[in-house]
PyMOL Python script that loads the backbone (N, CA, C, O; Angstrom):
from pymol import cmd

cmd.read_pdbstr("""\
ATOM      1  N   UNK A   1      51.045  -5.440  51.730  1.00  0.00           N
ATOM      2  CA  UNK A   1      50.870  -4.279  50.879  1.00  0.00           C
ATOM      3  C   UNK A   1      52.207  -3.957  50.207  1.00  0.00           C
ATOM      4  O   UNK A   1      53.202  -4.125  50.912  1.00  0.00           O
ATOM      5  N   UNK A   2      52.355  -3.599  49.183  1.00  0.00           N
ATOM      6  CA  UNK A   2      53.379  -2.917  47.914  1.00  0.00           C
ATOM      7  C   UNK A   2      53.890  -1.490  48.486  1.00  0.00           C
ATOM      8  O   UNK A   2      53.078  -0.628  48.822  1.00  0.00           O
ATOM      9  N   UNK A   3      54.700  -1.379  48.538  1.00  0.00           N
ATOM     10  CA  UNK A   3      55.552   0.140  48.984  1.00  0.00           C
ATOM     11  C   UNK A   3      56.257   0.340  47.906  1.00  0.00           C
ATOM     12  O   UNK A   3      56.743  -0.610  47.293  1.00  0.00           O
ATOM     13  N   UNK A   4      56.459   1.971  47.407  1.00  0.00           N
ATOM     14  CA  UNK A   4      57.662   2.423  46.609  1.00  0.00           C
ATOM     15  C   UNK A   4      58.137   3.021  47.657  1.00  0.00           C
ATOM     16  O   UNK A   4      57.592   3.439  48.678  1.00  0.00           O
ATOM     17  N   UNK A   5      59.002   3.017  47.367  1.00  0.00           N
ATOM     18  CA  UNK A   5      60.489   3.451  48.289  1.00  0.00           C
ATOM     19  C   UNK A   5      61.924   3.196  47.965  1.00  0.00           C
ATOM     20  O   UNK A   5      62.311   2.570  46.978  1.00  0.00           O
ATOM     21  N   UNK A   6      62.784   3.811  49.009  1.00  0.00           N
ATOM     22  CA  UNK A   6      63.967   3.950  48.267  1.00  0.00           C
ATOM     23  C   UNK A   6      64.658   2.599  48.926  1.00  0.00           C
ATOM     24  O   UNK A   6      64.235   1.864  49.817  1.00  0.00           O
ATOM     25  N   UNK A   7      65.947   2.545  48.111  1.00  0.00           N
ATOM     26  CA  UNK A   7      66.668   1.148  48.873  1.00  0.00           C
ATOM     27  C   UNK A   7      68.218   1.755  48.163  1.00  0.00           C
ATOM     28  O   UNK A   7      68.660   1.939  47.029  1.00  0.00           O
ATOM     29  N   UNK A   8      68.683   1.919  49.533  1.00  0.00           N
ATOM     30  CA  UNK A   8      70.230   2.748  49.837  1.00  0.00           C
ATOM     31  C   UNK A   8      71.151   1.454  49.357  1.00  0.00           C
ATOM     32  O   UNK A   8      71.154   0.250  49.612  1.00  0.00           O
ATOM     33  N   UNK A   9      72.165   2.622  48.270  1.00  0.00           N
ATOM     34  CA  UNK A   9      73.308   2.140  47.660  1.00  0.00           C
ATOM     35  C   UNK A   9      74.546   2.780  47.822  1.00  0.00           C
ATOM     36  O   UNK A   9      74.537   3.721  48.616  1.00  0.00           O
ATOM     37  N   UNK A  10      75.359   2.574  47.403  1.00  0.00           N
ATOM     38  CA  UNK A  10      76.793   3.412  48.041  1.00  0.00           C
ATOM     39  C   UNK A  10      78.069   2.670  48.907  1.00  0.00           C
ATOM     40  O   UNK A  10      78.505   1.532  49.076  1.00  0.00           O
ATOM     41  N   UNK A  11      78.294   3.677  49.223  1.00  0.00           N
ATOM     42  CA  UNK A  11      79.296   3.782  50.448  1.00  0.00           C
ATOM     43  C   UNK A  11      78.982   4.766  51.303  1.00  0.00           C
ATOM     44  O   UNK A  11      77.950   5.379  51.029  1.00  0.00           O
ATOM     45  N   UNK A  12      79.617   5.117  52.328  1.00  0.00           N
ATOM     46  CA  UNK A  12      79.729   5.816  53.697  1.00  0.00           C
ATOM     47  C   UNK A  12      79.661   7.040  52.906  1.00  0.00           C
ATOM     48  O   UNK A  12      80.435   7.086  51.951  1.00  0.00           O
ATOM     49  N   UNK A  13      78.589   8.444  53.184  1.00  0.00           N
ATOM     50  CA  UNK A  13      79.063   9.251  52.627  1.00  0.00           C
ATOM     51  C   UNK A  13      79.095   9.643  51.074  1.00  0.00           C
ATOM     52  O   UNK A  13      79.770  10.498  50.500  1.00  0.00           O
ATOM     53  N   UNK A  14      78.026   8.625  50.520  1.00  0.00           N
ATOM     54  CA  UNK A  14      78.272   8.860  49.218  1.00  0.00           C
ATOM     55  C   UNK A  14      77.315   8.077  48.484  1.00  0.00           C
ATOM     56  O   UNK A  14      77.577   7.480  47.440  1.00  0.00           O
ATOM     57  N   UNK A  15      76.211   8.097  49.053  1.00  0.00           N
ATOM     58  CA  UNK A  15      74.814   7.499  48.653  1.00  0.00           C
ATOM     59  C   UNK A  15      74.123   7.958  47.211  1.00  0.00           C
ATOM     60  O   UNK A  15      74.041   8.970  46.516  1.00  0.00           O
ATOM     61  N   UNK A  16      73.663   6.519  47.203  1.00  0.00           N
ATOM     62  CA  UNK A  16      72.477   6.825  46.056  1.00  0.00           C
ATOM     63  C   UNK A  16      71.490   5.652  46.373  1.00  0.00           C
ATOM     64  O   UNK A  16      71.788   4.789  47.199  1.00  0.00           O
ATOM     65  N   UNK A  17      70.139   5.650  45.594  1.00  0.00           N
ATOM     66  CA  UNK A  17      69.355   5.522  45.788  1.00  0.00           C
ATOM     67  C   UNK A  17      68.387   4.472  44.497  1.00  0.00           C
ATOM     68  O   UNK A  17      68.122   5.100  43.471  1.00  0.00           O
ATOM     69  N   UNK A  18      67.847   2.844  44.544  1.00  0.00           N
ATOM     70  CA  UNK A  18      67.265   3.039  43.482  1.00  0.00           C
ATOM     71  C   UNK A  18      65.732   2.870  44.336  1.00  0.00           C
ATOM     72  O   UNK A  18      65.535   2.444  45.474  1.00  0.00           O
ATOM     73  N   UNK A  19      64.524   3.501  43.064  1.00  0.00           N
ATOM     74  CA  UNK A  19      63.318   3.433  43.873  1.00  0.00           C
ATOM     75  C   UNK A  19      62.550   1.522  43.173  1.00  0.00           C
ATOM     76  O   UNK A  19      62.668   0.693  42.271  1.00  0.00           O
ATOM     77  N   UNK A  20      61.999   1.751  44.110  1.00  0.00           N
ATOM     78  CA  UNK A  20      61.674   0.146  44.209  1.00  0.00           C
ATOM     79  C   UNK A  20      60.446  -0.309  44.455  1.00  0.00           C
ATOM     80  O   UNK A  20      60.046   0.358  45.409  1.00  0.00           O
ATOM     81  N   UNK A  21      59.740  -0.958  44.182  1.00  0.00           N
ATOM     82  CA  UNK A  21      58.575  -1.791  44.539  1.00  0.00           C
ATOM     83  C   UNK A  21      58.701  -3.004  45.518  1.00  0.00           C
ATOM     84  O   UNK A  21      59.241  -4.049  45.156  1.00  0.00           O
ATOM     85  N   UNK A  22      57.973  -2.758  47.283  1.00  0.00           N
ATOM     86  CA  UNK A  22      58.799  -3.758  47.754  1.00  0.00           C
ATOM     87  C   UNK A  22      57.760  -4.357  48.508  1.00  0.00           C
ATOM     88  O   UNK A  22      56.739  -3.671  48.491  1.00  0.00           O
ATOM     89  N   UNK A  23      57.664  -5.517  49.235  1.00  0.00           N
ATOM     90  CA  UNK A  23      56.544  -5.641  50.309  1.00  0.00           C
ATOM     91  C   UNK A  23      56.957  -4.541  51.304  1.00  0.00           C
ATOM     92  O   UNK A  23      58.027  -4.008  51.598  1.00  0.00           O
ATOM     93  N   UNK A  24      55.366  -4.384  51.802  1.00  0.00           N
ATOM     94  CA  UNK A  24      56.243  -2.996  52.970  1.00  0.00           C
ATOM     95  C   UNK A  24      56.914  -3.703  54.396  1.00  0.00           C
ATOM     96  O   UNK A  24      57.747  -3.146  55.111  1.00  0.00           O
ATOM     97  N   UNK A  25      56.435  -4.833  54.579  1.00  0.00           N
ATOM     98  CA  UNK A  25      56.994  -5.475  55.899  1.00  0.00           C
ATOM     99  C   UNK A  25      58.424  -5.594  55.626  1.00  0.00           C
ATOM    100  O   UNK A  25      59.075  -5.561  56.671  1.00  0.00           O
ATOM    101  N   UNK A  26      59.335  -5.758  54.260  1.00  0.00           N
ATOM    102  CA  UNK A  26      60.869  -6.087  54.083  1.00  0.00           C
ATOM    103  C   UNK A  26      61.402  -4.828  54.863  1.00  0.00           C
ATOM    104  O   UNK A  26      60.804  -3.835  55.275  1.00  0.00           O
ATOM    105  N   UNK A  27      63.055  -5.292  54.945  1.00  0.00           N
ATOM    106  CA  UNK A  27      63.898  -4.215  55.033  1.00  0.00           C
ATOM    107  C   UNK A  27      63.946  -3.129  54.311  1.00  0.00           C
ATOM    108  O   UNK A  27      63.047  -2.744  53.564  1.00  0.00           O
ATOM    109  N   UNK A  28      64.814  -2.683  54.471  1.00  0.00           N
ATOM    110  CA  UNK A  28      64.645  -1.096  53.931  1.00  0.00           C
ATOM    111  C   UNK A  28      65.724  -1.054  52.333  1.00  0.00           C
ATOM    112  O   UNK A  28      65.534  -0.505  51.248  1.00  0.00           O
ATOM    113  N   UNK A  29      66.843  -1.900  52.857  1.00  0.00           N
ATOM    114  CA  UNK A  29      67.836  -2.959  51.638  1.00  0.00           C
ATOM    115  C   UNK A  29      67.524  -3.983  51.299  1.00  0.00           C
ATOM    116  O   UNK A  29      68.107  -4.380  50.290  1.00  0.00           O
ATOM    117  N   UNK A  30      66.469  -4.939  51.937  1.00  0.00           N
ATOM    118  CA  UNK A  30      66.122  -5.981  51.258  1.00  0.00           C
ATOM    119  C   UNK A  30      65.826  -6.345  50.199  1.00  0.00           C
ATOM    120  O   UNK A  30      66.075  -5.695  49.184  1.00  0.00           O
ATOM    121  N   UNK A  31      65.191  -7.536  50.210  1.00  0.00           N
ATOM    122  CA  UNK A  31      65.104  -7.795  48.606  1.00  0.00           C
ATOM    123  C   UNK A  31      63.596  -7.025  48.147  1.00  0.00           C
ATOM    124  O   UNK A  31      62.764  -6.670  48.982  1.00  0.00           O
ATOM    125  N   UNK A  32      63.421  -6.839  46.570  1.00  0.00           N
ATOM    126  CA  UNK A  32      62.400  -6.037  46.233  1.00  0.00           C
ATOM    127  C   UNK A  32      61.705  -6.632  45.047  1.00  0.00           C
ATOM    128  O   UNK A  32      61.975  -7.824  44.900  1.00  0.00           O
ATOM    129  N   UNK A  33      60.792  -6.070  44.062  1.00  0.00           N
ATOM    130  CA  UNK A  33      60.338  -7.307  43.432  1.00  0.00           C
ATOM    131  C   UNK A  33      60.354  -6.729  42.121  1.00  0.00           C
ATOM    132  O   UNK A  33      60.489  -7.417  41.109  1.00  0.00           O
ATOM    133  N   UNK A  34      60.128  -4.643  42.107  1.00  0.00           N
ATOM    134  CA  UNK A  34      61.069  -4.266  40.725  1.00  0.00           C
ATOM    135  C   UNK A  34      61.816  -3.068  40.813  1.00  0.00           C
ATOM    136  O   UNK A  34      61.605  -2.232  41.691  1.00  0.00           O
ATOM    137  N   UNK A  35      62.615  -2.960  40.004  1.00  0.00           N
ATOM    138  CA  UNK A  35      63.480  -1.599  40.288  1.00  0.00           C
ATOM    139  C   UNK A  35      62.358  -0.809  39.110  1.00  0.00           C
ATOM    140  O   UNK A  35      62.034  -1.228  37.998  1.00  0.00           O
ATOM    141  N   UNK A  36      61.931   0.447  39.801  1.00  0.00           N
ATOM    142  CA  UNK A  36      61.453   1.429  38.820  1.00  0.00           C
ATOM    143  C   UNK A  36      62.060   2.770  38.369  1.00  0.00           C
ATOM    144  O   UNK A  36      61.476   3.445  37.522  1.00  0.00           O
ATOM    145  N   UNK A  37      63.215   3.165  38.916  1.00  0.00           N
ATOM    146  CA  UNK A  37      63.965   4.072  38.737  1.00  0.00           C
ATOM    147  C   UNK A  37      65.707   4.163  40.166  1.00  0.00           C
ATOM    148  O   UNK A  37      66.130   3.430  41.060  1.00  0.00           O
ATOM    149  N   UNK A  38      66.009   5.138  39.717  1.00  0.00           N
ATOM    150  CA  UNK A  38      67.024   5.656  40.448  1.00  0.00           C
ATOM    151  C   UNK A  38      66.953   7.112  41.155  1.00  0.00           C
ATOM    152  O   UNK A  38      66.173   7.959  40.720  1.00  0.00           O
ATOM    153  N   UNK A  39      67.611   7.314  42.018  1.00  0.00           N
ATOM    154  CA  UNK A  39      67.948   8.681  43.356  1.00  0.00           C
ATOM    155  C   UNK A  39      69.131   9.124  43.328  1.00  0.00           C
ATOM    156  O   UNK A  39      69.726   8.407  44.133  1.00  0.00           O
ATOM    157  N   UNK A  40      70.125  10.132  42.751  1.00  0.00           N
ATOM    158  CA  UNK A  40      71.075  10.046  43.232  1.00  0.00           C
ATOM    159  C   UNK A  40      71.358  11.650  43.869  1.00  0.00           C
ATOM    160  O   UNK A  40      71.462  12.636  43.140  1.00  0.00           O
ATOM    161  N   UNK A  41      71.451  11.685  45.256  1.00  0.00           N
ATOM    162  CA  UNK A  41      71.355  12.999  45.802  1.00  0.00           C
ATOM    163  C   UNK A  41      72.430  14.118  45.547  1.00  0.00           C
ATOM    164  O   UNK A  41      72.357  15.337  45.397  1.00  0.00           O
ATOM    165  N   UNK A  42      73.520  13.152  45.559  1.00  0.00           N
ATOM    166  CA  UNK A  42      75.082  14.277  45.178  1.00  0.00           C
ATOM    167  C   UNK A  42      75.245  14.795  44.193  1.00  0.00           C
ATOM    168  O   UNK A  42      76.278  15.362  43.837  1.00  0.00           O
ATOM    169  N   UNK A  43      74.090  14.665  43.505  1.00  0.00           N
ATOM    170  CA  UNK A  43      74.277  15.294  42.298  1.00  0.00           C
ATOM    171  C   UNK A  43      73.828  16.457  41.532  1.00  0.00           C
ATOM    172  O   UNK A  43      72.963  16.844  42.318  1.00  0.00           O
ATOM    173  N   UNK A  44      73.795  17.188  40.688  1.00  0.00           N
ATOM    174  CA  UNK A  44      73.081  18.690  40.623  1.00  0.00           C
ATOM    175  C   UNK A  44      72.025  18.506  39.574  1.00  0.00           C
ATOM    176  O   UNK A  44      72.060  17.667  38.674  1.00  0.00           O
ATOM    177  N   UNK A  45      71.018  19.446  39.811  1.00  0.00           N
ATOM    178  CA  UNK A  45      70.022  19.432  38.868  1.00  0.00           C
ATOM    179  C   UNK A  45      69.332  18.329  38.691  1.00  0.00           C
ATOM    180  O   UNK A  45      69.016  17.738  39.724  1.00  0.00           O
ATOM    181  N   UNK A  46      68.904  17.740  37.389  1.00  0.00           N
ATOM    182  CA  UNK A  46      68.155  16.569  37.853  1.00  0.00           C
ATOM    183  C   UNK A  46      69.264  15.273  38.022  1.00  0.00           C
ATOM    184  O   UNK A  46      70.326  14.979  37.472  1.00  0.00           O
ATOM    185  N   UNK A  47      68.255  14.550  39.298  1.00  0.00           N
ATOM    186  CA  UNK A  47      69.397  13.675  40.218  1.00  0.00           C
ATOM    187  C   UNK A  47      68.587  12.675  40.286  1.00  0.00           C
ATOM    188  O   UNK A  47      68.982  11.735  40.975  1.00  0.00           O
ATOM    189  N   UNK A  48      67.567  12.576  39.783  1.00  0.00           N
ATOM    190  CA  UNK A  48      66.486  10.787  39.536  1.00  0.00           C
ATOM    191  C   UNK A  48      66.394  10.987  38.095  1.00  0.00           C
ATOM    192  O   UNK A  48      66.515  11.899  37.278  1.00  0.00           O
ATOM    193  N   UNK A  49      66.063   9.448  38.143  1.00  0.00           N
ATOM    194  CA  UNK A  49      65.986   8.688  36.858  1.00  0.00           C
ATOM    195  C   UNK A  49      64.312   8.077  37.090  1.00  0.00           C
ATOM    196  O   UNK A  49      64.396   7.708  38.262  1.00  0.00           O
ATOM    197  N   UNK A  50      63.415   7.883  36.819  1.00  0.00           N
ATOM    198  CA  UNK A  50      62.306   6.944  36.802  1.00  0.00           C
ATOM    199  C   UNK A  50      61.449   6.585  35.851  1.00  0.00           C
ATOM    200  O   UNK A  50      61.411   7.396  34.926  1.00  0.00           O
ATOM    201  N   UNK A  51      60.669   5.562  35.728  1.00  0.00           N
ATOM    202  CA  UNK A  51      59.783   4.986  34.484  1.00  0.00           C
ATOM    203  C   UNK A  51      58.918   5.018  35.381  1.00  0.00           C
ATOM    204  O   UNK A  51      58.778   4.325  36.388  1.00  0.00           O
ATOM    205  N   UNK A  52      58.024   6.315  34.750  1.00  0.00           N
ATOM    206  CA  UNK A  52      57.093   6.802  35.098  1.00  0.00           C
ATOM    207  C   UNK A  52      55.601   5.403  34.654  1.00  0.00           C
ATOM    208  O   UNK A  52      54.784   5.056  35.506  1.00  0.00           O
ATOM    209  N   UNK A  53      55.605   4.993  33.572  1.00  0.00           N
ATOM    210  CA  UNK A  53      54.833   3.502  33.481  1.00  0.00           C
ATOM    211  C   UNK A  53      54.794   2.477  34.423  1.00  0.00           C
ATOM    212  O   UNK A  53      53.823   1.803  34.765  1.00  0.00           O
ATOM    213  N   UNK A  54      56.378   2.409  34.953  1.00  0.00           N
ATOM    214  CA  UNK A  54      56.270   1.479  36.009  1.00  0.00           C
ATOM    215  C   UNK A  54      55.767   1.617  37.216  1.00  0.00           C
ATOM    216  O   UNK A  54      55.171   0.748  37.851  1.00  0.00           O
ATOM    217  N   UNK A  55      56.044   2.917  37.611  1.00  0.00           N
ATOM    218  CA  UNK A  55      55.343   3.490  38.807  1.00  0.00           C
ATOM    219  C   UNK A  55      53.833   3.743  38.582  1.00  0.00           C
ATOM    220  O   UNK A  55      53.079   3.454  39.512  1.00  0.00           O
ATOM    221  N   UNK A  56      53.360   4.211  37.541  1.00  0.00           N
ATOM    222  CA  UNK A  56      51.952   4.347  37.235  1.00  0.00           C
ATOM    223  C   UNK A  56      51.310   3.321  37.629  1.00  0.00           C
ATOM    224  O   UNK A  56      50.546   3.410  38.590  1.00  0.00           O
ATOM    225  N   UNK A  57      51.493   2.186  36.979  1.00  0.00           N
ATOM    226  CA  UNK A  57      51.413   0.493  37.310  1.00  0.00           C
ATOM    227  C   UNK A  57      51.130   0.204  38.757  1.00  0.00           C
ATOM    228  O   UNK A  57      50.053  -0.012  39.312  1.00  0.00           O
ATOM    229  N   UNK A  58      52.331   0.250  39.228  1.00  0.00           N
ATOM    230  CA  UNK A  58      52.121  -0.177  40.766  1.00  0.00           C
ATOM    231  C   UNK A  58      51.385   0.889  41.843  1.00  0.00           C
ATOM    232  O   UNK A  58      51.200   0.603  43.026  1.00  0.00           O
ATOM    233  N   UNK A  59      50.968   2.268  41.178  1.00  0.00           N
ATOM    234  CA  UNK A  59      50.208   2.515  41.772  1.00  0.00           C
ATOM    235  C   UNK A  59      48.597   2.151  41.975  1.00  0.00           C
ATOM    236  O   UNK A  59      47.843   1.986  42.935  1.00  0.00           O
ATOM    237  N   UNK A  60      48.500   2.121  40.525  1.00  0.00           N
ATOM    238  CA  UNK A  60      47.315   1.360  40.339  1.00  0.00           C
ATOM    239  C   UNK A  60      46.777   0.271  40.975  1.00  0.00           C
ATOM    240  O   UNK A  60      45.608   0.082  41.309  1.00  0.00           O
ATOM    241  N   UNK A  61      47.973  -0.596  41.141  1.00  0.00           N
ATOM    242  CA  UNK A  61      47.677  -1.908  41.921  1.00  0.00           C
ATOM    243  C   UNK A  61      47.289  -1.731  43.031  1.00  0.00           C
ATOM    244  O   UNK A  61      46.597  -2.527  43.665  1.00  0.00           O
ATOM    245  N   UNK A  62      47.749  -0.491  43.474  1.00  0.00           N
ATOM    246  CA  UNK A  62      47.627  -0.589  45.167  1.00  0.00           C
ATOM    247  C   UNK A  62      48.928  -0.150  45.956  1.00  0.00           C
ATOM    248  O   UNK A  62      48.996  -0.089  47.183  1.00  0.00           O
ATOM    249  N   UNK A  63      50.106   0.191  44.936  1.00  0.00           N
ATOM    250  CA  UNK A  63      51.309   0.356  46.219  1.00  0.00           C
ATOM    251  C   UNK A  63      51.463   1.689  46.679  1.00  0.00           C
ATOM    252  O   UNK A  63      51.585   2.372  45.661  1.00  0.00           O
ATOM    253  N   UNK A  64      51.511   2.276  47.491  1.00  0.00           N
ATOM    254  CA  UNK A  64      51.784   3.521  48.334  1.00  0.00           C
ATOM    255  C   UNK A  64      53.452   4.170  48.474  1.00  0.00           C
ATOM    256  O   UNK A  64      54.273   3.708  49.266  1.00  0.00           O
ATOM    257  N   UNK A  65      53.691   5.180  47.644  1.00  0.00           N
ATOM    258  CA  UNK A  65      54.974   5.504  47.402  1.00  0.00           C
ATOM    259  C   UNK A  65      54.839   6.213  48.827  1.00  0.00           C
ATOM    260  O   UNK A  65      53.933   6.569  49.581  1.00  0.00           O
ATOM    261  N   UNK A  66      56.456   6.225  48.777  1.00  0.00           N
ATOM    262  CA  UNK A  66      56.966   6.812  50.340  1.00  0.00           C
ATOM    263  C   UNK A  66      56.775   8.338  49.781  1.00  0.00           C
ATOM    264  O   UNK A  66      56.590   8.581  48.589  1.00  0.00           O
ATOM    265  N   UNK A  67      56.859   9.536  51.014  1.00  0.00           N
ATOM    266  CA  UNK A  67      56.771  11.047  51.005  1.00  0.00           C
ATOM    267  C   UNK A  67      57.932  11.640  49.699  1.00  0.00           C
ATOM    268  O   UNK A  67      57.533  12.503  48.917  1.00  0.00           O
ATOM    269  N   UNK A  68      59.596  10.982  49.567  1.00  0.00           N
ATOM    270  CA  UNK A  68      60.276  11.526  48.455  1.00  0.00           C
ATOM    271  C   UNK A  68      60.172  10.449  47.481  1.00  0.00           C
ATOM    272  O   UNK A  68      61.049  10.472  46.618  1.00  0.00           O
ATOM    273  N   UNK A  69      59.508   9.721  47.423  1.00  0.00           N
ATOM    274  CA  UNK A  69      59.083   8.861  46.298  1.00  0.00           C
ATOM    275  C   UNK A  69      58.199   9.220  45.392  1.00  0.00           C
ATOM    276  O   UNK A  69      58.279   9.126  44.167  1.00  0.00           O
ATOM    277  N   UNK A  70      56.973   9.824  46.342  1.00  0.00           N
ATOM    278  CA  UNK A  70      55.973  10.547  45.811  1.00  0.00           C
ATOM    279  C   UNK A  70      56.489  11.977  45.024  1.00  0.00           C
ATOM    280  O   UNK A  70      56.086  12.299  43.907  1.00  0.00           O
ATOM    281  N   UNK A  71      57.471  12.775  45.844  1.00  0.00           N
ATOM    282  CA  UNK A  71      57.378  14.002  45.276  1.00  0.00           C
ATOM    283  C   UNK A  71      58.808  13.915  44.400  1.00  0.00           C
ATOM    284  O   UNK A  71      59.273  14.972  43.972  1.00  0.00           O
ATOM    285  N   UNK A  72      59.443  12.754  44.159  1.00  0.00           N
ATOM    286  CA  UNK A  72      60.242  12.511  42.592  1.00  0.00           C
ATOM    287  C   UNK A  72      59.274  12.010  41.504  1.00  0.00           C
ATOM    288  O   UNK A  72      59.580  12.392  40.374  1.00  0.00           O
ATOM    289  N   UNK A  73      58.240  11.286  41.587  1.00  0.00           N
ATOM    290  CA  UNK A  73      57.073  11.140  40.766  1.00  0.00           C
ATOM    291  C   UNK A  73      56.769  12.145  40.055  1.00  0.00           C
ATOM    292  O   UNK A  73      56.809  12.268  38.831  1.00  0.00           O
ATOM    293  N   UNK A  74      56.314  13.215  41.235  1.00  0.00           N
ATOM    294  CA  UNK A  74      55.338  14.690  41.550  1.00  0.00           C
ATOM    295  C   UNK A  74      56.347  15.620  39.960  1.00  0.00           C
ATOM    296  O   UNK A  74      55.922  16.036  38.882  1.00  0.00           O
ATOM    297  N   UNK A  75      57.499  15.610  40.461  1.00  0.00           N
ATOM    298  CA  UNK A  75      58.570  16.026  39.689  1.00  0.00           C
ATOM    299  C   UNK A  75      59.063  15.000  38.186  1.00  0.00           C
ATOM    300  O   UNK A  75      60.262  15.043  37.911  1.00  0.00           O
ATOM    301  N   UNK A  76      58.658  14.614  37.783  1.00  0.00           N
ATOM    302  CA  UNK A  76      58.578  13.932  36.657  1.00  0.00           C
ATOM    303  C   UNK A  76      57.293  13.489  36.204  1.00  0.00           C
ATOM    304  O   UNK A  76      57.454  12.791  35.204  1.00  0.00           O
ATOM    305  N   UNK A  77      56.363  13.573  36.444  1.00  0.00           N
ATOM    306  CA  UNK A  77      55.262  13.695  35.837  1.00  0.00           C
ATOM    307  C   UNK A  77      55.658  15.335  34.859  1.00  0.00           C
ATOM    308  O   UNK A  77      55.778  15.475  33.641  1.00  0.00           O
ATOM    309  N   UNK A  78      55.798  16.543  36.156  1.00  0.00           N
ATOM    310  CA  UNK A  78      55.461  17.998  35.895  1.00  0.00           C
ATOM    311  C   UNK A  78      56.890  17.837  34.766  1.00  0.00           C
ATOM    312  O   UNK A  78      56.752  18.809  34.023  1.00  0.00           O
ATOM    313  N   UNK A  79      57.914  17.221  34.402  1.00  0.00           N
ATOM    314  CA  UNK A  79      58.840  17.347  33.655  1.00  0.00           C
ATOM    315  C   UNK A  79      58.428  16.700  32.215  1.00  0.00           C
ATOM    316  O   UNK A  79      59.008  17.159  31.231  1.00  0.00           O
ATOM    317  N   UNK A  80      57.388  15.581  32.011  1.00  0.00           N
ATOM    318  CA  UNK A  80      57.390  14.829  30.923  1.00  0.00           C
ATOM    319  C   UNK A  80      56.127  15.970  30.372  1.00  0.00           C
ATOM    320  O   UNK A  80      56.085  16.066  29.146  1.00  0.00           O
ATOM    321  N   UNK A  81      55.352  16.627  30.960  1.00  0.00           N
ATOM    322  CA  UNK A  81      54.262  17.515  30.147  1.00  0.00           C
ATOM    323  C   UNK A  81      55.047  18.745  30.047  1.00  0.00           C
ATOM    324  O   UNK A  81      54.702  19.402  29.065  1.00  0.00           O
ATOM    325  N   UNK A  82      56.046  19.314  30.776  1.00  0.00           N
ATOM    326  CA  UNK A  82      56.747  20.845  30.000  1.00  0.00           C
ATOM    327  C   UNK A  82      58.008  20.018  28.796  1.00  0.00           C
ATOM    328  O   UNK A  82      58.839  20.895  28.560  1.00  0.00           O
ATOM    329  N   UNK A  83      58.341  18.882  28.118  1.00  0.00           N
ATOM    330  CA  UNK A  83      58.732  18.097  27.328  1.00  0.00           C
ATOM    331  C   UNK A  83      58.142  18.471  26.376  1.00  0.00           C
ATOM    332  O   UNK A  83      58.279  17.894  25.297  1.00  0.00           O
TER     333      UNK A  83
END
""", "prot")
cmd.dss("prot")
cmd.show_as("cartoon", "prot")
cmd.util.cbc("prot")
cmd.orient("prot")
């Protein structure tokens, strides 16, 4: 099965995040099969990046976004209709 989820970038202390399309059995850094956006927590206000098409896509197919995968979606969907 297809997972969105995040896959940790950074250093110690100073993370970011891109969201990903991955098998769900991989690691959590492993390899993935597309990048559909970015996470970056240290940052203020809006702190993701995503292509909302791409994620649309792989939901369709079948992939199951993780709980803050889903609700950065949740939050950019509700941002591209007050646009």
């Amino acid at each position: 099965m297809v997972a969105l989820r995040l896959n940790r970038q950074g250093t110690k202390d100073r993370p970011y995040y891109k969201i990903v399309a991955v098998d769900s059995r991989a690691r959590r850094d492993g390899r993935y099969i597309e990048q559909v956006g970015t996470y970056d927590p240290m940052q203020e206000g809006v702190n993701f990046n995503i292509d909302l098409e791409k994620a649309e896509k792989w939901i369709g197919n079948g992939a199951q976004p993780s709980e803050t995968v889903y609700s950065i979606i949740k939050k950019a969907r509700k941002a591209a209709l007050d646009a």
